[in-house]
PyMOL commands that place a pseudoatom at each C-alpha (Angstrom):
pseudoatom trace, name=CA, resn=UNK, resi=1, chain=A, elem=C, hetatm=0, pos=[0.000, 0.000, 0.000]
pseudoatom trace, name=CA, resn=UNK, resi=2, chain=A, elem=C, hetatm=0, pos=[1.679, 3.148, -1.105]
pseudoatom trace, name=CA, resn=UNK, resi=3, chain=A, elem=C, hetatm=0, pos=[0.993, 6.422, 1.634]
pseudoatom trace, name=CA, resn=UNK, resi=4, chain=A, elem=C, hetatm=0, pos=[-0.283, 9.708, 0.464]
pseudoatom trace, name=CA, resn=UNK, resi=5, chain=A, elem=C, hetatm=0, pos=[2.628, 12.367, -0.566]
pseudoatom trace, name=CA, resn=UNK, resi=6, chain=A, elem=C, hetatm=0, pos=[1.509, 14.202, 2.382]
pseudoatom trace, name=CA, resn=UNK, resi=7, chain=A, elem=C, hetatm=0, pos=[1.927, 11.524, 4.800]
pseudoatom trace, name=CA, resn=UNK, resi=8, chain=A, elem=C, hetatm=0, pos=[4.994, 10.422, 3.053]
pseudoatom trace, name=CA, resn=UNK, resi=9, chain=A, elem=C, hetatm=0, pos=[6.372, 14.030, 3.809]
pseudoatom trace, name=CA, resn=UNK, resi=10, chain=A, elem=C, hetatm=0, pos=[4.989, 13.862, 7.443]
pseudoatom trace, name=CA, resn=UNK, resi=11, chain=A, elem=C, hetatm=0, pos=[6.325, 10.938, 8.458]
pseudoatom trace, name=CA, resn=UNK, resi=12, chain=A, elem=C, hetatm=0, pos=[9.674, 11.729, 7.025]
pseudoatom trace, name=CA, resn=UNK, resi=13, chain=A, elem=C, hetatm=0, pos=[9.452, 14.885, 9.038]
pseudoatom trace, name=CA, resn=UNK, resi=14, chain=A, elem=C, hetatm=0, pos=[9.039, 13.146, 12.350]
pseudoatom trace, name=CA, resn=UNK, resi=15, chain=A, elem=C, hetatm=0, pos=[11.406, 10.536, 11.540]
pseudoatom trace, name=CA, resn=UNK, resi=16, chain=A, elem=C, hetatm=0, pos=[14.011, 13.820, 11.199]
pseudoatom trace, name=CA, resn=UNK, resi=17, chain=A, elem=C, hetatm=0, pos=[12.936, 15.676, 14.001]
pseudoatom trace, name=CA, resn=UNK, resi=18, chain=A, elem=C, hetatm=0, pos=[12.524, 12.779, 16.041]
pseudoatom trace, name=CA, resn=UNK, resi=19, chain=A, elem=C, hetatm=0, pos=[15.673, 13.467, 18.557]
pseudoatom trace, name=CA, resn=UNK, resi=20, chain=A, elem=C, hetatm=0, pos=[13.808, 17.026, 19.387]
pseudoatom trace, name=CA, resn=UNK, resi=21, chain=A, elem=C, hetatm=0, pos=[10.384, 15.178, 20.086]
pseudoatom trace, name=CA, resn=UNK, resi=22, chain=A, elem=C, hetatm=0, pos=[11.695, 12.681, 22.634]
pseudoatom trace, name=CA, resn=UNK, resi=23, chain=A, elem=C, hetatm=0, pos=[13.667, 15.358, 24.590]
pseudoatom trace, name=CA, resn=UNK, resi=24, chain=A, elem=C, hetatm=0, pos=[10.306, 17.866, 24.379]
pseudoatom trace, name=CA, resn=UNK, resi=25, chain=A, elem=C, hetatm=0, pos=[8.669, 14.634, 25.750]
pseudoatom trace, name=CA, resn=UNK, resi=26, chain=A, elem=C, hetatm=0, pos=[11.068, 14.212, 28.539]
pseudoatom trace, name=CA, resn=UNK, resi=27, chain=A, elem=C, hetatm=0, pos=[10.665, 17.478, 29.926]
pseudoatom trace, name=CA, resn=UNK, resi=28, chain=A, elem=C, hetatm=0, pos=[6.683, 17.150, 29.968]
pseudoatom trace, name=CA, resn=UNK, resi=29, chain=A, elem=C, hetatm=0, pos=[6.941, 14.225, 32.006]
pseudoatom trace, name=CA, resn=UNK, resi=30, chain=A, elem=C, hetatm=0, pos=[9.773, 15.512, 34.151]
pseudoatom trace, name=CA, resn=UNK, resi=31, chain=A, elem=C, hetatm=0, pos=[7.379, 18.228, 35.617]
pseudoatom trace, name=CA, resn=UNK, resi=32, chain=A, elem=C, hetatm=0, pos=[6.789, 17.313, 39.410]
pseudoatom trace, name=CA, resn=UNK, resi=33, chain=A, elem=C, hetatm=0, pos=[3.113, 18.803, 39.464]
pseudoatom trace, name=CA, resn=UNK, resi=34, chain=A, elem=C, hetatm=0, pos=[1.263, 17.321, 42.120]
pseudoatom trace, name=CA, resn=UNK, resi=35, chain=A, elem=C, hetatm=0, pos=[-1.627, 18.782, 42.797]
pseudoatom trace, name=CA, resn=UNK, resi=36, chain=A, elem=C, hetatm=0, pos=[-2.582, 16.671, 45.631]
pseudoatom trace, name=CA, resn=UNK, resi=37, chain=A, elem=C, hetatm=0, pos=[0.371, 18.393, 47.725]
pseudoatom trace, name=CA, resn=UNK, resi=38, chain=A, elem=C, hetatm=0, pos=[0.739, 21.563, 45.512]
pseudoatom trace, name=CA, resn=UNK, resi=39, chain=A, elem=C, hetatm=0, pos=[4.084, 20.817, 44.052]
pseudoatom trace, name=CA, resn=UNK, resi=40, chain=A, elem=C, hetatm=0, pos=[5.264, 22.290, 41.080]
pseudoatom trace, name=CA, resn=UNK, resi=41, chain=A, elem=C, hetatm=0, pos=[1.925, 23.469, 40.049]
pseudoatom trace, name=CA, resn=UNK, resi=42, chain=A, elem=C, hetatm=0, pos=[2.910, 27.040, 39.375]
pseudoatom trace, name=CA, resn=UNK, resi=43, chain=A, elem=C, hetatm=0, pos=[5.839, 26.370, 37.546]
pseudoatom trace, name=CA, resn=UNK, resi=44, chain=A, elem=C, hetatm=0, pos=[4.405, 23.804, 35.599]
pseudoatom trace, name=CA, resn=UNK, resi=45, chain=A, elem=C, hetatm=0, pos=[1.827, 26.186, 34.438]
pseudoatom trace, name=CA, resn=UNK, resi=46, chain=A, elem=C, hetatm=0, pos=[4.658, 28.853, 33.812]
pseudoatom trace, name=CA, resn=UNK, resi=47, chain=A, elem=C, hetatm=0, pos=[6.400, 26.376, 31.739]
pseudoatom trace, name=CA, resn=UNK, resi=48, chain=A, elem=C, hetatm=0, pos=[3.220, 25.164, 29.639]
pseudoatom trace, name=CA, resn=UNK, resi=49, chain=A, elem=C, hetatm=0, pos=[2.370, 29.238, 29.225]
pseudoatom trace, name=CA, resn=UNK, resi=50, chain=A, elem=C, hetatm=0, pos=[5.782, 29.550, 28.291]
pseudoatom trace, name=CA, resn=UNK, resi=51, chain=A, elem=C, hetatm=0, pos=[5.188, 26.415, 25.408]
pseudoatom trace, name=CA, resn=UNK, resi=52, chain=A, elem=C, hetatm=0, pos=[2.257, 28.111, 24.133]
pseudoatom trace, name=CA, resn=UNK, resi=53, chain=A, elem=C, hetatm=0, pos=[3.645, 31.008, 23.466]
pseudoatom trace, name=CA, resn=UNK, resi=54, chain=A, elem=C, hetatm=0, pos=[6.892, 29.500, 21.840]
pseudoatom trace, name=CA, resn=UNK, resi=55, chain=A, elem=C, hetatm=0, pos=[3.970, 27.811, 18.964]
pseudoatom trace, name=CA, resn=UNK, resi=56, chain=A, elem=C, hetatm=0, pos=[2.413, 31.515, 18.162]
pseudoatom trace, name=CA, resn=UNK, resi=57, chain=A, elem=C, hetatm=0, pos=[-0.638, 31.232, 20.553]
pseudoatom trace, name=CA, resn=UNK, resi=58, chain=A, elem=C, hetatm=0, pos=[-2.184, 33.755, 22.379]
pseudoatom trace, name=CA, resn=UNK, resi=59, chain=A, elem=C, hetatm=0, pos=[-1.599, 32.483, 25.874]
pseudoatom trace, name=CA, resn=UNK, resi=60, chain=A, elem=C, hetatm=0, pos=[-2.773, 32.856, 29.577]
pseudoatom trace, name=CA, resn=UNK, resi=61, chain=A, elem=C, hetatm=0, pos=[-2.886, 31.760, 32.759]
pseudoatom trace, name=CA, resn=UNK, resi=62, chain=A, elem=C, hetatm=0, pos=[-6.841, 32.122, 33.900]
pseudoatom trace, name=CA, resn=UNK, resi=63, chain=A, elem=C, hetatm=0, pos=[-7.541, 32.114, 37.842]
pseudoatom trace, name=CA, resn=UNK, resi=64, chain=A, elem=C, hetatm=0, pos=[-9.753, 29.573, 39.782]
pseudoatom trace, name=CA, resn=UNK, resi=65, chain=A, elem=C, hetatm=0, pos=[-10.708, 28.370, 42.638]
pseudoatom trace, name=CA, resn=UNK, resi=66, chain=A, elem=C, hetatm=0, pos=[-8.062, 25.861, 42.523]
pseudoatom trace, name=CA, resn=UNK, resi=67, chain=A, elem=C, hetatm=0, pos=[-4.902, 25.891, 40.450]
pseudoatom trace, name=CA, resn=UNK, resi=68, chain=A, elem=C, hetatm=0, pos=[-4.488, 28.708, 37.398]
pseudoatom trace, name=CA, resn=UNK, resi=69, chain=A, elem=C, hetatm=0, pos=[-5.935, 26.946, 33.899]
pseudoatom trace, name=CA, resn=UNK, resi=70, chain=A, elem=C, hetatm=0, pos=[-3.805, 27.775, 31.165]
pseudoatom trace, name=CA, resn=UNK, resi=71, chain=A, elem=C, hetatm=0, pos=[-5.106, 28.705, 28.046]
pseudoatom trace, name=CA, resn=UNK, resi=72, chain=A, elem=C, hetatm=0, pos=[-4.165, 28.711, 24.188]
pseudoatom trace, name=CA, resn=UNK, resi=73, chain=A, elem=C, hetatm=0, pos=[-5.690, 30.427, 21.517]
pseudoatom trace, name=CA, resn=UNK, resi=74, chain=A, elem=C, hetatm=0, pos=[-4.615, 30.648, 17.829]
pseudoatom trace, name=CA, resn=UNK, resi=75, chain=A, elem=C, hetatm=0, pos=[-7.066, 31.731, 14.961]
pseudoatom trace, name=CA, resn=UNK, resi=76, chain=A, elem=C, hetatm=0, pos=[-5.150, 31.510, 11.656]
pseudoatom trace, name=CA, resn=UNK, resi=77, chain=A, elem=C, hetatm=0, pos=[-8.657, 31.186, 9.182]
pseudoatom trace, name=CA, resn=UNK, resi=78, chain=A, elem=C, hetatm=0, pos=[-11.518, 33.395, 11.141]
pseudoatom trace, name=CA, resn=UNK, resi=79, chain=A, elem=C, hetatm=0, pos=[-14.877, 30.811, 9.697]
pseudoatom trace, name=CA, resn=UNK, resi=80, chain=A, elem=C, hetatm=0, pos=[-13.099, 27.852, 9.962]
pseudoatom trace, name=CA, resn=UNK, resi=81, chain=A, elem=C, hetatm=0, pos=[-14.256, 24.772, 11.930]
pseudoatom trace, name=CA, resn=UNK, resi=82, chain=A, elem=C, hetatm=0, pos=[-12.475, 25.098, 15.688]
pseudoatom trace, name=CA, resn=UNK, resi=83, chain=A, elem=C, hetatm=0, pos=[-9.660, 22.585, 17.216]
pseudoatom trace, name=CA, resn=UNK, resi=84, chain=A, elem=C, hetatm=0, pos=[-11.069, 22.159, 20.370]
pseudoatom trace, name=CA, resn=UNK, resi=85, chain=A, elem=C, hetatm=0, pos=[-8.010, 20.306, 22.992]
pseudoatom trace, name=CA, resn=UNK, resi=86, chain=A, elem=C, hetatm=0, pos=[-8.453, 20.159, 27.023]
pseudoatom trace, name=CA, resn=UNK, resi=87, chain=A, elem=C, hetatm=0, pos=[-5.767, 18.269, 29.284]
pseudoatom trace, name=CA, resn=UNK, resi=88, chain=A, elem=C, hetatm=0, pos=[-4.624, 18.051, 32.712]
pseudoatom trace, name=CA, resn=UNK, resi=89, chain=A, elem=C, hetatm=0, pos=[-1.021, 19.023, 33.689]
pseudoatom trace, name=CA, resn=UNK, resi=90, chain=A, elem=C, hetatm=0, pos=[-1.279, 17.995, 37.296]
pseudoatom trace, name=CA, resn=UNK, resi=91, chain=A, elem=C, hetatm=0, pos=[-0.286, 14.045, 38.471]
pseudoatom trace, name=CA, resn=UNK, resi=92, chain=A, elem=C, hetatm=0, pos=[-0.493, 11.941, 41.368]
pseudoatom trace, name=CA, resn=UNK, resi=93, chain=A, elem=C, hetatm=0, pos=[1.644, 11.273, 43.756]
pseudoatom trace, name=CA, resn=UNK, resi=94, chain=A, elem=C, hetatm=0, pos=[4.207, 8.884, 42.871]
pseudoatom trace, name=CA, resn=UNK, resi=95, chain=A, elem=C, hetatm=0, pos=[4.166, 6.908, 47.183]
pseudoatom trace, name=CA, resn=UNK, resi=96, chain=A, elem=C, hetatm=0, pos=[4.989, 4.156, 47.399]
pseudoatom trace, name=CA, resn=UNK, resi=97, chain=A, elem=C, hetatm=0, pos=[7.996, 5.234, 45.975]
pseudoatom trace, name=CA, resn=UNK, resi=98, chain=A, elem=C, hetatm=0, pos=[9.681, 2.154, 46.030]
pseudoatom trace, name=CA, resn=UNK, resi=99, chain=A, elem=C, hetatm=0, pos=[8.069, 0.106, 44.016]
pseudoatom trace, name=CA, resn=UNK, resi=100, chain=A, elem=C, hetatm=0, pos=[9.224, 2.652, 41.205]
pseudoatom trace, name=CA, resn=UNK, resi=101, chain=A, elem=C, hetatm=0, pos=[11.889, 0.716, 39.110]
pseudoatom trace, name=CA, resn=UNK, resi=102, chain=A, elem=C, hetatm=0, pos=[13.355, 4.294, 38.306]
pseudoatom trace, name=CA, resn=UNK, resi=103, chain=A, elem=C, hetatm=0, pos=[13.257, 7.882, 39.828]
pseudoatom trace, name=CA, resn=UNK, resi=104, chain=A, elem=C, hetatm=0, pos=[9.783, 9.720, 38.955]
pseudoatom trace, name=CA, resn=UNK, resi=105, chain=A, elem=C, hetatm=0, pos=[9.630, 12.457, 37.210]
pseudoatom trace, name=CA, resn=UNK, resi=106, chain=A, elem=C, hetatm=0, pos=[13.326, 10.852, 35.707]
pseudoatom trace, name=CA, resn=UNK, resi=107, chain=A, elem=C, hetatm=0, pos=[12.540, 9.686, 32.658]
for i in range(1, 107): cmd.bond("trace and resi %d" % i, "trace and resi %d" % (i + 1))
show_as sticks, trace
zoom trace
C-alpha cells in the first residue's frame, strides 16, 4: 500500500525531528506537578504558558478556585471549523515510591 505524498512528507518529518520530540517529551513528564500536595503546580503552568507562546498562541494563565488553567488560543482562518483540545497538567503522587523501578519524574 503506497501512503499519500503528504503523509509520506509527514512521516519523514518526524522521523528527522525525532531526537527534538523525545527530549520535548522528557521534559513534559519531568514536571513534578502534584496537585494533591501543591508541588510544582505554578511552575508547571509557567512552563506550559511559556510552550504556548513558543507555537504563536495567544496564551494565559486564567484564575480559579483551585490551580491557574492555562489557556491557548490561535485563529489563523476566522470561519473555519475550531480545534477544540483540554488536558490536565497535574499528576499523582508517585508513594509508594519504592516500588518505582526508576526515579519519577526521571525519565
Amino acid at each position: 500500500m503506497t501512503l499519500p505524498a503528504a503523509l509520506t512528507t509527514t512521516y519523514h518529518y518526524i522521523d528527522q525531528q525525532r531526537d527534538v520530540f523525545v527530549e520535548r517529551l522528557l521534559h513534559y513528564v519531568s514536571q513534578p506537578s502534584i496537585s494533591a500536595h501543591g508541588v510544582g503546580i505554578a511552575e508547571t503552568a509557567d512552563f506550559l504558558l511559556g510552550r504556548l507562546q513558543a507555537l504563536g498562541m495567544d496564551a494565559q494563565l486564567m484564575a480559579t478556585a483551585g490551580w491557574p488553567m492555562v489557556l491557548g488560543q490561535r485563529c489563523d482562518a476566522p470561519g473555519k471549523p475550531t480545534v477544540l483540545l483540554y488536558g490536565h497538567y497535574d499528576v499523582q503522587p508517585p508513594d509508594p515510591l519504592e516500588e518505582w523501578l526508576s526515579p519519577p519524574f526521571e525519565p
